[in-house]
N, C-alpha and C positions, 0 to 999 in steps of 0.2 A: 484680691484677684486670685480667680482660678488658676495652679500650677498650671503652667503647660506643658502637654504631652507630648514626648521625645516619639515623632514620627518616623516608623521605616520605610513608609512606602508611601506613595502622591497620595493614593487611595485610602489613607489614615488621615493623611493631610486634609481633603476633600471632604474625609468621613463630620472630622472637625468643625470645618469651616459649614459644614449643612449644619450642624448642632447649633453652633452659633447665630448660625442664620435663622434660624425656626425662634433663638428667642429675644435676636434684636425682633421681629416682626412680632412677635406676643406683646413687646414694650412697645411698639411703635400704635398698636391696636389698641394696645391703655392709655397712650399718651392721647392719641387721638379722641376715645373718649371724655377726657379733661376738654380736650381744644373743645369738643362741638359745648360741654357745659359752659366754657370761659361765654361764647357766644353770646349767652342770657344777660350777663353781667354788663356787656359793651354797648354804649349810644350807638356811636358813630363808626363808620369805615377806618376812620383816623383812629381810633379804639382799639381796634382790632390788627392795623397794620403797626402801630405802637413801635417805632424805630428805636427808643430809647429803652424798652423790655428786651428787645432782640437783642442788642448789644450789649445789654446786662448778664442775657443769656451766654452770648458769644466765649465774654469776658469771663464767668464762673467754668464751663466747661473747659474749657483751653486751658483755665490753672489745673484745672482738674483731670485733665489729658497730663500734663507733666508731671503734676502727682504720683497718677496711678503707671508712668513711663509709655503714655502713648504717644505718637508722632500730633504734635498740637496742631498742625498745621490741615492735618487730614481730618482730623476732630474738626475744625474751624467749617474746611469746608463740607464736609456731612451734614453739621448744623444747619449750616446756610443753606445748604440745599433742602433739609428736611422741615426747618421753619418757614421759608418760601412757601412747601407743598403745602404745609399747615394751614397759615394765613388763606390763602385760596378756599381751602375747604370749610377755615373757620367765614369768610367772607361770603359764598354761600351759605350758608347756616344762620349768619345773622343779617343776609337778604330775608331767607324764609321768613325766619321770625320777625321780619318788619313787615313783612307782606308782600315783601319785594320778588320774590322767588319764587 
């Protein structure tokens, strides 16, 4: 993990959290390119919504939030929120490609 920077002013603070933010969305825009290819590989809707992957998912990051001393619990729900929007996007995707969409 990147040192953190001992902040004097909000606007260092801010300066930060935009830095941050520019490259969870870089990772989230690669992640999302994996999702639309997983699409190819799945039958079914039930493939794709895959409850027992998500919770595989869940369970690796949350150890991996306490590892790295993040709050596990905010990790949990980012995840949840961000493989929910997933799923969606991957389920369009793999309408398309059945013809469905």
């Amino acid at each position: 993990m990147k040192t953190i920077e001992n902040c004097q002013t909000i606007e260092a603070v801010r300066s930060q959290i935009d830095r941050i933010d520019r490259q969870i969305v870089t990772l989230l825009a690669e992640r999302g390119a994996y999702i639309k290819q997983a699409a190819q590989f799945k039958k079914t809707t039930a493939d794709v919504k895959a409850p027992q992957r998500v919770e595989q998912v869940i369970s690796k990051v949350t150890a991996l939030s306490v590892e790295l001393g993040a709050n596990p619990s905010v990790t949990e729900q980012v995840y949840r929120a961000m493989i929910s929007g997933f799923i969606n996007a991957e389920l369009a995707e793999h309408a398309a490609l059945q013809g469905n969409g």
